[in-house]
PyMOL Python script that loads the backbone (N, CA, C, O; Angstrom):
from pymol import cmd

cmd.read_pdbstr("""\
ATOM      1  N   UNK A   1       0.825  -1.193   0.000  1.00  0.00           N
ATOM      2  CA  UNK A   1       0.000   0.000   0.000  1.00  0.00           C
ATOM      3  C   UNK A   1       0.870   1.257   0.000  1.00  0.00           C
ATOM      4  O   UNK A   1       0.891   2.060  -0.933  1.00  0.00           O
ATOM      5  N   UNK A   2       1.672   1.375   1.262  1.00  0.00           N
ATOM      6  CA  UNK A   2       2.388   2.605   1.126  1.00  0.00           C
ATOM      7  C   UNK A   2       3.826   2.750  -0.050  1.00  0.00           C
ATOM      8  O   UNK A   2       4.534   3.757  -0.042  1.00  0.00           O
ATOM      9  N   UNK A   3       4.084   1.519  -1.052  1.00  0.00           N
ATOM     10  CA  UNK A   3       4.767   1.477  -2.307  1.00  0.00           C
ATOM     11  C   UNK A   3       3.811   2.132  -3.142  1.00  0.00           C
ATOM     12  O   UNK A   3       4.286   3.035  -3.832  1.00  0.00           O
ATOM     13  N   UNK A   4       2.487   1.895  -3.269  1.00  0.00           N
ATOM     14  CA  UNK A   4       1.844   1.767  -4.448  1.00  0.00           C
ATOM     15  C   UNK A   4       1.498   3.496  -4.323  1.00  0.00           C
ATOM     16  O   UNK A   4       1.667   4.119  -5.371  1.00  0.00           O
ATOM     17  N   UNK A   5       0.874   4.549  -2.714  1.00  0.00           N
ATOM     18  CA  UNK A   5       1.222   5.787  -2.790  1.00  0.00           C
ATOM     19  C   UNK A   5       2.174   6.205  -3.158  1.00  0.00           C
ATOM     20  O   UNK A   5       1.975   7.331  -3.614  1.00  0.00           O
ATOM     21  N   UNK A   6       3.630   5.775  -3.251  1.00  0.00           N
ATOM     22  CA  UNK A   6       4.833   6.466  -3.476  1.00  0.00           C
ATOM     23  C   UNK A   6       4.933   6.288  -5.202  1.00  0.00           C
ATOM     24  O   UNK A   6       5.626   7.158  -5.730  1.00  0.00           O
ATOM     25  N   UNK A   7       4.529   5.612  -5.823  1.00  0.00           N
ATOM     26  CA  UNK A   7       4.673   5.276  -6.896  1.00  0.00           C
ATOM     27  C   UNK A   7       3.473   6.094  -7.873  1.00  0.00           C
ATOM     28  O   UNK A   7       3.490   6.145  -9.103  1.00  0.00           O
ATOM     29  N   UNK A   8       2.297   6.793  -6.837  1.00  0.00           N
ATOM     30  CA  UNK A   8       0.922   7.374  -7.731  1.00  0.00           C
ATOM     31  C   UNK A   8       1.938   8.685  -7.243  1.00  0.00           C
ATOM     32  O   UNK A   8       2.007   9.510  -8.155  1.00  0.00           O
ATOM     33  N   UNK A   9       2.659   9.037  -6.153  1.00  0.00           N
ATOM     34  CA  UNK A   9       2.566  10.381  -5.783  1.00  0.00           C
ATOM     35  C   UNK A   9       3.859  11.242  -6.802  1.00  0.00           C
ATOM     36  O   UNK A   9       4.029  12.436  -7.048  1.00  0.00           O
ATOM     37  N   UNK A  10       4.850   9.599  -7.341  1.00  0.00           N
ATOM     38  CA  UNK A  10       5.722  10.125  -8.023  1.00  0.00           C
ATOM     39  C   UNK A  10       5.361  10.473  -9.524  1.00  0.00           C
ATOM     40  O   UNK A  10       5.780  11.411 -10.202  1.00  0.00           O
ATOM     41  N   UNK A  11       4.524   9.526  -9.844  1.00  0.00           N
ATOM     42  CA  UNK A  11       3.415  10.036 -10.916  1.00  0.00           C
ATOM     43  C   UNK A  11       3.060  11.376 -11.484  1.00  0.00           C
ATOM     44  O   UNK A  11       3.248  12.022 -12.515  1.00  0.00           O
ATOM     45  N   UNK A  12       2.420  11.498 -10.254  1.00  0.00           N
ATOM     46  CA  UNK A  12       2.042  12.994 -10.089  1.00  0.00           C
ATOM     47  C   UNK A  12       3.053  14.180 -10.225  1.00  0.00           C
ATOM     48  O   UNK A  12       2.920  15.276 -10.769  1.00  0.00           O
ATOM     49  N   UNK A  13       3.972  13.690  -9.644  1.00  0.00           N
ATOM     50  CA  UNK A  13       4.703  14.925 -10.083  1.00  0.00           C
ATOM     51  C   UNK A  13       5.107  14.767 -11.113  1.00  0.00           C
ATOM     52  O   UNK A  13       4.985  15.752 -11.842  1.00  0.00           O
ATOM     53  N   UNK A  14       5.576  13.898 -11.550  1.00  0.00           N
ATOM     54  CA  UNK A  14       6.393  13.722 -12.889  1.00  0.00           C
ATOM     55  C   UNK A  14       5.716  14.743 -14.157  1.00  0.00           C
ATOM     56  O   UNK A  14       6.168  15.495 -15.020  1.00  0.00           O
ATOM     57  N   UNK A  15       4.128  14.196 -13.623  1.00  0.00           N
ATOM     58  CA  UNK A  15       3.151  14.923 -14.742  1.00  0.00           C
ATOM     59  C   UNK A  15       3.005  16.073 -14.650  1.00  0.00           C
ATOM     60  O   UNK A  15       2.803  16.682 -15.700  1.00  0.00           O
ATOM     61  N   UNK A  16       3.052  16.942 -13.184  1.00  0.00           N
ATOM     62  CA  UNK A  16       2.944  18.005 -12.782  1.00  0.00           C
ATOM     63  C   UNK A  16       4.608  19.155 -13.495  1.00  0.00           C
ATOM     64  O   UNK A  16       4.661  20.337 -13.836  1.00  0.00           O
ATOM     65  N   UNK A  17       5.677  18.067 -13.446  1.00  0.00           N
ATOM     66  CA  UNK A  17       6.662  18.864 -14.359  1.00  0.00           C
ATOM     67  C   UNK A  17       6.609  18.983 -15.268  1.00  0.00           C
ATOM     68  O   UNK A  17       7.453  19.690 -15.817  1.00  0.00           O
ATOM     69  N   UNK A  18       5.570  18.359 -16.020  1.00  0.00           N
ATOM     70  CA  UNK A  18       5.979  18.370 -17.595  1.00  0.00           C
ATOM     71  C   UNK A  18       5.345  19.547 -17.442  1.00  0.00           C
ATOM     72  O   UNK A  18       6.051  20.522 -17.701  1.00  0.00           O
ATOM     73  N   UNK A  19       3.765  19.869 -16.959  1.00  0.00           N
ATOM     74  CA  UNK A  19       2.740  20.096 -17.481  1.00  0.00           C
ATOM     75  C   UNK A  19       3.145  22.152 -17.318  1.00  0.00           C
ATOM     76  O   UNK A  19       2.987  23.168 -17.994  1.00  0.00           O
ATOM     77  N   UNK A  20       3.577  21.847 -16.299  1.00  0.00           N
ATOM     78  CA  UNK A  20       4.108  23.766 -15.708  1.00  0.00           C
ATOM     79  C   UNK A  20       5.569  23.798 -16.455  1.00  0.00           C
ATOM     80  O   UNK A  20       6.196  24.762 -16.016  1.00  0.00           O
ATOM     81  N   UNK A  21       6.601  22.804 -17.794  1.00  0.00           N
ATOM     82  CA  UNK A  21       7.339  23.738 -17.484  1.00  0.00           C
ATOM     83  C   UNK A  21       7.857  24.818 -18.164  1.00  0.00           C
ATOM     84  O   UNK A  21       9.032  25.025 -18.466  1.00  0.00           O
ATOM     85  N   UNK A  22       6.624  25.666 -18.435  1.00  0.00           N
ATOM     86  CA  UNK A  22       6.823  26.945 -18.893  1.00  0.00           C
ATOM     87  C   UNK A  22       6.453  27.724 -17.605  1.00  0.00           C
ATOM     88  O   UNK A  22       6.515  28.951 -17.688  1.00  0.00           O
ATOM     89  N   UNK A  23       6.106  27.220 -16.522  1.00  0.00           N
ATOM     90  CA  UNK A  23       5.965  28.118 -15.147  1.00  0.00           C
ATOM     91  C   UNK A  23       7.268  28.263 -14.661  1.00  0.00           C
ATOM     92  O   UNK A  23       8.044  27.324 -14.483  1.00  0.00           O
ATOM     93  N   UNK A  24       7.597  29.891 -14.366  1.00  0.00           N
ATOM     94  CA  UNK A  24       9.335  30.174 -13.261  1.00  0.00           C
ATOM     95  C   UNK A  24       9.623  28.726 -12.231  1.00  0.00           C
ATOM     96  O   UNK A  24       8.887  27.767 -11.997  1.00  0.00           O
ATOM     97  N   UNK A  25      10.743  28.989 -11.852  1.00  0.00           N
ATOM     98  CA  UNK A  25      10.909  27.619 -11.359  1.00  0.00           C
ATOM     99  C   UNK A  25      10.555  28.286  -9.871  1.00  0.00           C
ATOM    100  O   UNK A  25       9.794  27.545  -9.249  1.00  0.00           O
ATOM    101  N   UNK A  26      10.865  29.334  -9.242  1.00  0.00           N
ATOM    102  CA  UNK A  26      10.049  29.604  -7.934  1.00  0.00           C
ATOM    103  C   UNK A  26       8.498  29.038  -7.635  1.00  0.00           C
ATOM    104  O   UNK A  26       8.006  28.484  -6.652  1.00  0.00           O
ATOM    105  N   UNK A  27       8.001  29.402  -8.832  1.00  0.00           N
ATOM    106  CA  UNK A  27       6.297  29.313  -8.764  1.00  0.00           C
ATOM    107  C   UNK A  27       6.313  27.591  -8.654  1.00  0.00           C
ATOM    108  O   UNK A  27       5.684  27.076  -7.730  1.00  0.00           O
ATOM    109  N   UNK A  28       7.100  26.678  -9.687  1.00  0.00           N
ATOM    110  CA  UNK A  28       6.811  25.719  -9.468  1.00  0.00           C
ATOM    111  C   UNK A  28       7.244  24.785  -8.215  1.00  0.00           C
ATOM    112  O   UNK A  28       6.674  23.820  -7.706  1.00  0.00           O
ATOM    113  N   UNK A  29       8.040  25.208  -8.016  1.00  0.00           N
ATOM    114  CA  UNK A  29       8.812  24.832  -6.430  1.00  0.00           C
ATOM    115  C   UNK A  29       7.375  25.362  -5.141  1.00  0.00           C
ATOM    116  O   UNK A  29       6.784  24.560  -4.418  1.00  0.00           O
ATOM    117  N   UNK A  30       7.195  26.441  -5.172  1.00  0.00           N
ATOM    118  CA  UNK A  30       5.964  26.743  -4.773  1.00  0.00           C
ATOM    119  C   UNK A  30       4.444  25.299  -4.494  1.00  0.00           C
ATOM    120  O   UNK A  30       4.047  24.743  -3.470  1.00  0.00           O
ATOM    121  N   UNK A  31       3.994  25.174  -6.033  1.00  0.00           N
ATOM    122  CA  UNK A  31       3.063  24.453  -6.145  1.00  0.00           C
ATOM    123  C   UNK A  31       3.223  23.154  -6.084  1.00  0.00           C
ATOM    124  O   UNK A  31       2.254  22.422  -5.886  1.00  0.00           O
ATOM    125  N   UNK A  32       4.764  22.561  -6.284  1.00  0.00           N
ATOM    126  CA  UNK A  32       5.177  21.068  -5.678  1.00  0.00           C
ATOM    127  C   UNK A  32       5.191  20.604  -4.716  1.00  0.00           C
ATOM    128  O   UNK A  32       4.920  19.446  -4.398  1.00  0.00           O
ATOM    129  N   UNK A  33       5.653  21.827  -3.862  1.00  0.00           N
ATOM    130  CA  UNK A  33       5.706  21.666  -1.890  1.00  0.00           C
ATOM    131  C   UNK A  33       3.971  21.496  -2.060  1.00  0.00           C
ATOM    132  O   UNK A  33       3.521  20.428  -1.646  1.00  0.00           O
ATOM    133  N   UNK A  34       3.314  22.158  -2.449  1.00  0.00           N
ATOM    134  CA  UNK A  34       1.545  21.822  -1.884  1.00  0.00           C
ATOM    135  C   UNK A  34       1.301  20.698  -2.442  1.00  0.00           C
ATOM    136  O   UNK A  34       0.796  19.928  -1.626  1.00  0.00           O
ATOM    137  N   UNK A  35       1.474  20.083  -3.834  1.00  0.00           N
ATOM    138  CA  UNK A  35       1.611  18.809  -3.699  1.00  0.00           C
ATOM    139  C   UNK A  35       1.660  17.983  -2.786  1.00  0.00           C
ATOM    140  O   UNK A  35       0.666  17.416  -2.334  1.00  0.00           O
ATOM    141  N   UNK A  36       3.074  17.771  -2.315  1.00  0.00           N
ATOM    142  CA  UNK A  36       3.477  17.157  -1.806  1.00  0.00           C
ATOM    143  C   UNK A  36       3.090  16.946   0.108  1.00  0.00           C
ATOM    144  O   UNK A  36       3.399  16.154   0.999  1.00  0.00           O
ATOM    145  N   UNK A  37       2.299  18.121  -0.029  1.00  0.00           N
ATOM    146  CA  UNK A  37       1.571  18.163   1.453  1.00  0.00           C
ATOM    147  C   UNK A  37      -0.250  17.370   0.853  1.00  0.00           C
ATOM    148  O   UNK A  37      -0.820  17.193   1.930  1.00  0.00           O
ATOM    149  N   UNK A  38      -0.738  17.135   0.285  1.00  0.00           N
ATOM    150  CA  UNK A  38      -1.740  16.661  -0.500  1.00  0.00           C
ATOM    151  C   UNK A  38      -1.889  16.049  -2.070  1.00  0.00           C
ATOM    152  O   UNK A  38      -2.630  16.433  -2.976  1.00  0.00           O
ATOM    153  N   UNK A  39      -1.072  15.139  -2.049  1.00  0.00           N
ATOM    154  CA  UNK A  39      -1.208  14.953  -3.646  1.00  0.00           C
ATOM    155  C   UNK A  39      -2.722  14.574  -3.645  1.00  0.00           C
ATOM    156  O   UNK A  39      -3.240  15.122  -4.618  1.00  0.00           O
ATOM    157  N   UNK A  40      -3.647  13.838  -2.922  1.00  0.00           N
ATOM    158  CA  UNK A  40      -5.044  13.540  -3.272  1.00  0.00           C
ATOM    159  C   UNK A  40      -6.065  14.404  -3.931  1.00  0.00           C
ATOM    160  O   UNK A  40      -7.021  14.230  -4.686  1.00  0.00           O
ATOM    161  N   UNK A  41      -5.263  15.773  -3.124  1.00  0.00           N
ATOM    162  CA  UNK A  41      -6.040  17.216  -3.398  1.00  0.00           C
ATOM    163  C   UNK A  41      -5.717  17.138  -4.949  1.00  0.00           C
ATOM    164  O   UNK A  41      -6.685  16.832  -5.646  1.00  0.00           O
ATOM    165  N   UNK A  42      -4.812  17.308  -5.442  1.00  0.00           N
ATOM    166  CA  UNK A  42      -4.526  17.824  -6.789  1.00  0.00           C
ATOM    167  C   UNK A  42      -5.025  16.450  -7.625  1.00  0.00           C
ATOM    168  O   UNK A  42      -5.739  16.591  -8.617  1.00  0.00           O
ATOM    169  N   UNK A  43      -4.713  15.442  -7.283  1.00  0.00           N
ATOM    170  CA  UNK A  43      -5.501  14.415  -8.193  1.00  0.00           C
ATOM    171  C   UNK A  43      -6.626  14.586  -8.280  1.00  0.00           C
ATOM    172  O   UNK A  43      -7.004  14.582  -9.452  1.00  0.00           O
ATOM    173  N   UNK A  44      -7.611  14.792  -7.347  1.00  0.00           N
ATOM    174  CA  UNK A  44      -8.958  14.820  -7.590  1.00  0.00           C
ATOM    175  C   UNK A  44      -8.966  15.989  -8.439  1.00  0.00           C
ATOM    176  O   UNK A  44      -9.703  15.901  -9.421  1.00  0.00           O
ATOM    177  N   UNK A  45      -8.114  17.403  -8.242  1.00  0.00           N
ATOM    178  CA  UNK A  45      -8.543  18.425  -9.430  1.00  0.00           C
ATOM    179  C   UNK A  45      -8.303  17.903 -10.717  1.00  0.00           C
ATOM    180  O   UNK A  45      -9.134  17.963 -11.623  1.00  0.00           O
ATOM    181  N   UNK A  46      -7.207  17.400 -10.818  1.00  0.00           N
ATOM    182  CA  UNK A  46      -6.965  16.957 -12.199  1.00  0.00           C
ATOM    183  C   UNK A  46      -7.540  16.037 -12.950  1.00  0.00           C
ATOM    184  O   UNK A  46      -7.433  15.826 -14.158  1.00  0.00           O
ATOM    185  N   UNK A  47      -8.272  15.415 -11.988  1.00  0.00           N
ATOM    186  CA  UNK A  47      -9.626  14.649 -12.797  1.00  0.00           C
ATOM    187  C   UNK A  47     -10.882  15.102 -12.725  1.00  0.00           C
ATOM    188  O   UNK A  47     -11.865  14.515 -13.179  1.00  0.00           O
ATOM    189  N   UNK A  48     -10.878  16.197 -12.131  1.00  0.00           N
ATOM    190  CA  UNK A  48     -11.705  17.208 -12.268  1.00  0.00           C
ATOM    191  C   UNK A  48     -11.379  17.655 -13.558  1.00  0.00           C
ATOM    192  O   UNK A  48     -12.148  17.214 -14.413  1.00  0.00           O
ATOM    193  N   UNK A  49     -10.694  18.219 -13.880  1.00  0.00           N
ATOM    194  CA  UNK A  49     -10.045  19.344 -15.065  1.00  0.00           C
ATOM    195  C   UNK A  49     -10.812  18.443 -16.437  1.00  0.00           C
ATOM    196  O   UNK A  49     -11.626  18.660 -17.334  1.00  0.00           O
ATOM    197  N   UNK A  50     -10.025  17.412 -15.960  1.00  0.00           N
ATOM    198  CA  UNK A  50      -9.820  16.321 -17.491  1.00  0.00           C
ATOM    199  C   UNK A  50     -11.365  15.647 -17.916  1.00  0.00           C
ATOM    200  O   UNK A  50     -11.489  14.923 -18.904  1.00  0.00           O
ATOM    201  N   UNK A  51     -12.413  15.975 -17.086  1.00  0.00           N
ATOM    202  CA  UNK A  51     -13.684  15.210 -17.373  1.00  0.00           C
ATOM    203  C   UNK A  51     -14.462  16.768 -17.758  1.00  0.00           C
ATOM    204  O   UNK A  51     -15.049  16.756 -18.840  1.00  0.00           O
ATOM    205  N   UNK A  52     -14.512  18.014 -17.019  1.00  0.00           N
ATOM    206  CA  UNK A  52     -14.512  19.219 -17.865  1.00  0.00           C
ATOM    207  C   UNK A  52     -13.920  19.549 -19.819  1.00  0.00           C
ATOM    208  O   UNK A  52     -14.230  20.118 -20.866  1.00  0.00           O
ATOM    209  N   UNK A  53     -13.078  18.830 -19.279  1.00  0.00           N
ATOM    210  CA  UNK A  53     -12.360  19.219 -20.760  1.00  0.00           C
ATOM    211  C   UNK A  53     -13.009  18.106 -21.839  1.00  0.00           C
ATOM    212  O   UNK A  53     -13.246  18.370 -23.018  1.00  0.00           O
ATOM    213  N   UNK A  54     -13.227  16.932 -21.257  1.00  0.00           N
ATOM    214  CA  UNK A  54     -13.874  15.896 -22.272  1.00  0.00           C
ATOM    215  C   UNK A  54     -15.297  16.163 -22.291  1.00  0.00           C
ATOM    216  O   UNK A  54     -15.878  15.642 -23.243  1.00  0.00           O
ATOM    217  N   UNK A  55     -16.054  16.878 -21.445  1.00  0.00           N
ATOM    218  CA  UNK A  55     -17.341  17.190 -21.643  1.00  0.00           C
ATOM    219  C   UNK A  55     -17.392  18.687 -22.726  1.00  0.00           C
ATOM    220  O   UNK A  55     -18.401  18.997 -23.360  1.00  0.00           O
ATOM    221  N   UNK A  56     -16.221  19.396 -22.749  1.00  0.00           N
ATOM    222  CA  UNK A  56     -16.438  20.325 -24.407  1.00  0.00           C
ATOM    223  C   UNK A  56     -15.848  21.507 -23.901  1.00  0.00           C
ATOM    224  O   UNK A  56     -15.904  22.482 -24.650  1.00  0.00           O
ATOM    225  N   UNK A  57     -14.976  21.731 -22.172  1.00  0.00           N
ATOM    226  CA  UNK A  57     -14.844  22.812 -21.800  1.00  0.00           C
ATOM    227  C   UNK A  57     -13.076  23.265 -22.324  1.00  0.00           C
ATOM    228  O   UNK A  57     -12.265  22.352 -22.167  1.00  0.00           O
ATOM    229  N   UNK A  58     -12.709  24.155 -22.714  1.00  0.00           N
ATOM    230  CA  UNK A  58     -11.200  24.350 -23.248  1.00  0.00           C
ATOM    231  C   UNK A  58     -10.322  24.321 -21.524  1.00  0.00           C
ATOM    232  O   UNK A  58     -10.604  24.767 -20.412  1.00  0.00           O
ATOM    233  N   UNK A  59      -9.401  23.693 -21.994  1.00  0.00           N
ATOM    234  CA  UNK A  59      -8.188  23.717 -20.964  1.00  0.00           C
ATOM    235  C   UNK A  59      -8.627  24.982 -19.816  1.00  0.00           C
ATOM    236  O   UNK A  59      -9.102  24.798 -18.695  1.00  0.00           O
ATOM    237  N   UNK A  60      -8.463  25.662 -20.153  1.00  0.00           N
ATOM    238  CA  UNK A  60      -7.717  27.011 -19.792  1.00  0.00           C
ATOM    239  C   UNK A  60      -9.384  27.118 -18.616  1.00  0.00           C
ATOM    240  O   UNK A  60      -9.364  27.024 -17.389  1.00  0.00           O
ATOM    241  N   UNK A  61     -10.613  27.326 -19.468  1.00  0.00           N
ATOM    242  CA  UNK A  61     -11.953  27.544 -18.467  1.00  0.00           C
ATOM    243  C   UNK A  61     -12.426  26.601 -17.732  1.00  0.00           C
ATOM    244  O   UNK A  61     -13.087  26.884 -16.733  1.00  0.00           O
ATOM    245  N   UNK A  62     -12.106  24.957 -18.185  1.00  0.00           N
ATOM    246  CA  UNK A  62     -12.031  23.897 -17.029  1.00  0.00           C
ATOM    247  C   UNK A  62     -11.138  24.229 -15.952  1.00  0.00           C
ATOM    248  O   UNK A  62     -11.712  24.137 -14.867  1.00  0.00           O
ATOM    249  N   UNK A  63      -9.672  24.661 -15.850  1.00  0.00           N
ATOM    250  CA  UNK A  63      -8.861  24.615 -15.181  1.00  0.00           C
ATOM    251  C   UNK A  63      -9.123  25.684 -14.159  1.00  0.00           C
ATOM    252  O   UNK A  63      -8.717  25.549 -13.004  1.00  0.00           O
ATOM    253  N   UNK A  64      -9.806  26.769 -14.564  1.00  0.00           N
ATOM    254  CA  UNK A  64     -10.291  28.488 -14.097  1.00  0.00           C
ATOM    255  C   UNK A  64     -10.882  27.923 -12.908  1.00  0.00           C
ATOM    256  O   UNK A  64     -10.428  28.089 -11.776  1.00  0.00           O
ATOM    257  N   UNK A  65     -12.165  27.086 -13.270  1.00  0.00           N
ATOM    258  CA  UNK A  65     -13.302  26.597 -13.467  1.00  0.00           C
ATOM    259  C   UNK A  65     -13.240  25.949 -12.028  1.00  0.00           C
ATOM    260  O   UNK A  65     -13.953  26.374 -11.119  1.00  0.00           O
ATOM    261  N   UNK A  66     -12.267  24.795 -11.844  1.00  0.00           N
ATOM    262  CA  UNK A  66     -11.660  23.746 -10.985  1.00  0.00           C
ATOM    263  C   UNK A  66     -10.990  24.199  -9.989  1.00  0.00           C
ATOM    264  O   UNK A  66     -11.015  23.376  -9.075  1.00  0.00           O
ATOM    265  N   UNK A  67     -10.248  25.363  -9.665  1.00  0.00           N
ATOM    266  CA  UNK A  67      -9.386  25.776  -9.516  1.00  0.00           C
ATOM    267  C   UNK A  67     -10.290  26.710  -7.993  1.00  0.00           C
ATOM    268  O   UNK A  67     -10.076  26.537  -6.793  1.00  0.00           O
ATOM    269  N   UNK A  68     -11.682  28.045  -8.921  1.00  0.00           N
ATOM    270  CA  UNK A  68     -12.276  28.198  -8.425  1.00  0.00           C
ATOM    271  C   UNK A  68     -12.904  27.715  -7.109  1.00  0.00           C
ATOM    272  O   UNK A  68     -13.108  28.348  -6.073  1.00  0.00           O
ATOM    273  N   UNK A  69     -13.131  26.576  -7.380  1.00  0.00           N
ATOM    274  CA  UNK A  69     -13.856  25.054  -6.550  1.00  0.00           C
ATOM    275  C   UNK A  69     -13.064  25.239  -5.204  1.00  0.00           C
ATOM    276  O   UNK A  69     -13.448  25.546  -4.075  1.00  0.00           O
ATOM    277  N   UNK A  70     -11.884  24.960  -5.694  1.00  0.00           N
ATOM    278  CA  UNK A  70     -10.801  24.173  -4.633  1.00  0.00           C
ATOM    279  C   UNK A  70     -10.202  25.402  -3.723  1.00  0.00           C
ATOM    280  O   UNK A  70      -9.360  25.210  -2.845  1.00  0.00           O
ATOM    281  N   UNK A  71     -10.724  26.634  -4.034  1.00  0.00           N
ATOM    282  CA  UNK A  71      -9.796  27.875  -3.808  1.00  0.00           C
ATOM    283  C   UNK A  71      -9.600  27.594  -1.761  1.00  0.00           C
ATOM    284  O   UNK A  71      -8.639  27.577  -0.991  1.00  0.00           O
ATOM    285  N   UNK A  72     -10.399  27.502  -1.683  1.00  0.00           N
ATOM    286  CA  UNK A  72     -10.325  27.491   0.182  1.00  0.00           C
ATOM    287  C   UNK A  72      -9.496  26.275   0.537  1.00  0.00           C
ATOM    288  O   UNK A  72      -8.447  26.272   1.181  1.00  0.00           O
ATOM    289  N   UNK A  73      -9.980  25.494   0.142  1.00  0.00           N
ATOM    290  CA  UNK A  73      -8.860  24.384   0.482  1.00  0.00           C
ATOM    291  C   UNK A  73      -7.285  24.635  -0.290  1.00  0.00           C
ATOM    292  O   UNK A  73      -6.343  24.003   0.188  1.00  0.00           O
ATOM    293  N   UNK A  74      -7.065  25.414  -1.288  1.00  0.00           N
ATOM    294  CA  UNK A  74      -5.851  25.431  -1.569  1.00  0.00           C
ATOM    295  C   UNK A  74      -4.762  26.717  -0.731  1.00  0.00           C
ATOM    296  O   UNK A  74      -3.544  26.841  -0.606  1.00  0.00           O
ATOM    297  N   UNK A  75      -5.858  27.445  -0.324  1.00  0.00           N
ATOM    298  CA  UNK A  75      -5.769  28.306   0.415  1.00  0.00           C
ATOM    299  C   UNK A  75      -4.927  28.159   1.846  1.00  0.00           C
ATOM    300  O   UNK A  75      -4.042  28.792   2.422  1.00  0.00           O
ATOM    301  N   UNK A  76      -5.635  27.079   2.062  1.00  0.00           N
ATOM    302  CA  UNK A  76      -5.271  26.102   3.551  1.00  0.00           C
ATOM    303  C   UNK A  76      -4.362  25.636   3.771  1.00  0.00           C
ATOM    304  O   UNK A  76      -3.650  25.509   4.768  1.00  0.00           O
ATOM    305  N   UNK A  77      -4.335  25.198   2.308  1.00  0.00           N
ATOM    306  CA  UNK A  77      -2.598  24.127   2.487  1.00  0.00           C
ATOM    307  C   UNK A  77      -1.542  24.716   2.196  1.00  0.00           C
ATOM    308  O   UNK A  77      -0.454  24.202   2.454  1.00  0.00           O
ATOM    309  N   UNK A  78      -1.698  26.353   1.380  1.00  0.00           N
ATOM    310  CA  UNK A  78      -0.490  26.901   1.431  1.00  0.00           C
ATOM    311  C   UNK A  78      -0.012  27.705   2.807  1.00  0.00           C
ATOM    312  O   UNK A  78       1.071  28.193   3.130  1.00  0.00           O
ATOM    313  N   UNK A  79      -1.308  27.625   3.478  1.00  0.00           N
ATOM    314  CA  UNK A  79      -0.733  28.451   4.901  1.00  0.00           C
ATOM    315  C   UNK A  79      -0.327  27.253   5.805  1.00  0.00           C
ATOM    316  O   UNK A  79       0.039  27.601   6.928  1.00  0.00           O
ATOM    317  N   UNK A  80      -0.312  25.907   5.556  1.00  0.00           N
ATOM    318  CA  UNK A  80      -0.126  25.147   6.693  1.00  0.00           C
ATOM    319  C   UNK A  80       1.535  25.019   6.359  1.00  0.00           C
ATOM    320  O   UNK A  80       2.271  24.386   7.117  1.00  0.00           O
TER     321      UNK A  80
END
""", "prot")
cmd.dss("prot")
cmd.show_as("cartoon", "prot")
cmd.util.cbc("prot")
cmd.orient("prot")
């Protein structure tokens, strides 16, 4: 069990570098540490995002969209 988290959480980032890296590397260093305090959080957005986007919504207003949603809880985890 705790292999098979280390192996979804490395996942995650892996995908999370590709996906930012036109983001400064501060910002992304930034949004990896919150990762890494919740990867569940960001998985569930990102399958959030990705079922928005297959239902007809563009990247950019799914992601707005999702993002919106999660704002208090992302809120949370950058102050913890």
């Amino acid at each position: 069990m705790i292999l098979d988290m280390s192996v979804q959480s490395f996942l995650l980032k892996q995908a999370m570098k590709w996906k930012m890296k036109n983001v400064p590397e501060a910002q992304r260093d930034m949004i990896m540490s919150l990762v890494d305090k919740n990867p569940g959080l960001f998985k569930t957005i990102g399958e959030e995002i990705e079922r928005r986007k297959k239902g007809g919504d563009g990247e950019m207003k799914a992601t707005m969209e999702v993002m919106k949603k999660y704002r208090a809880e992302l809120q949370a985890l950058a102050q913890q």
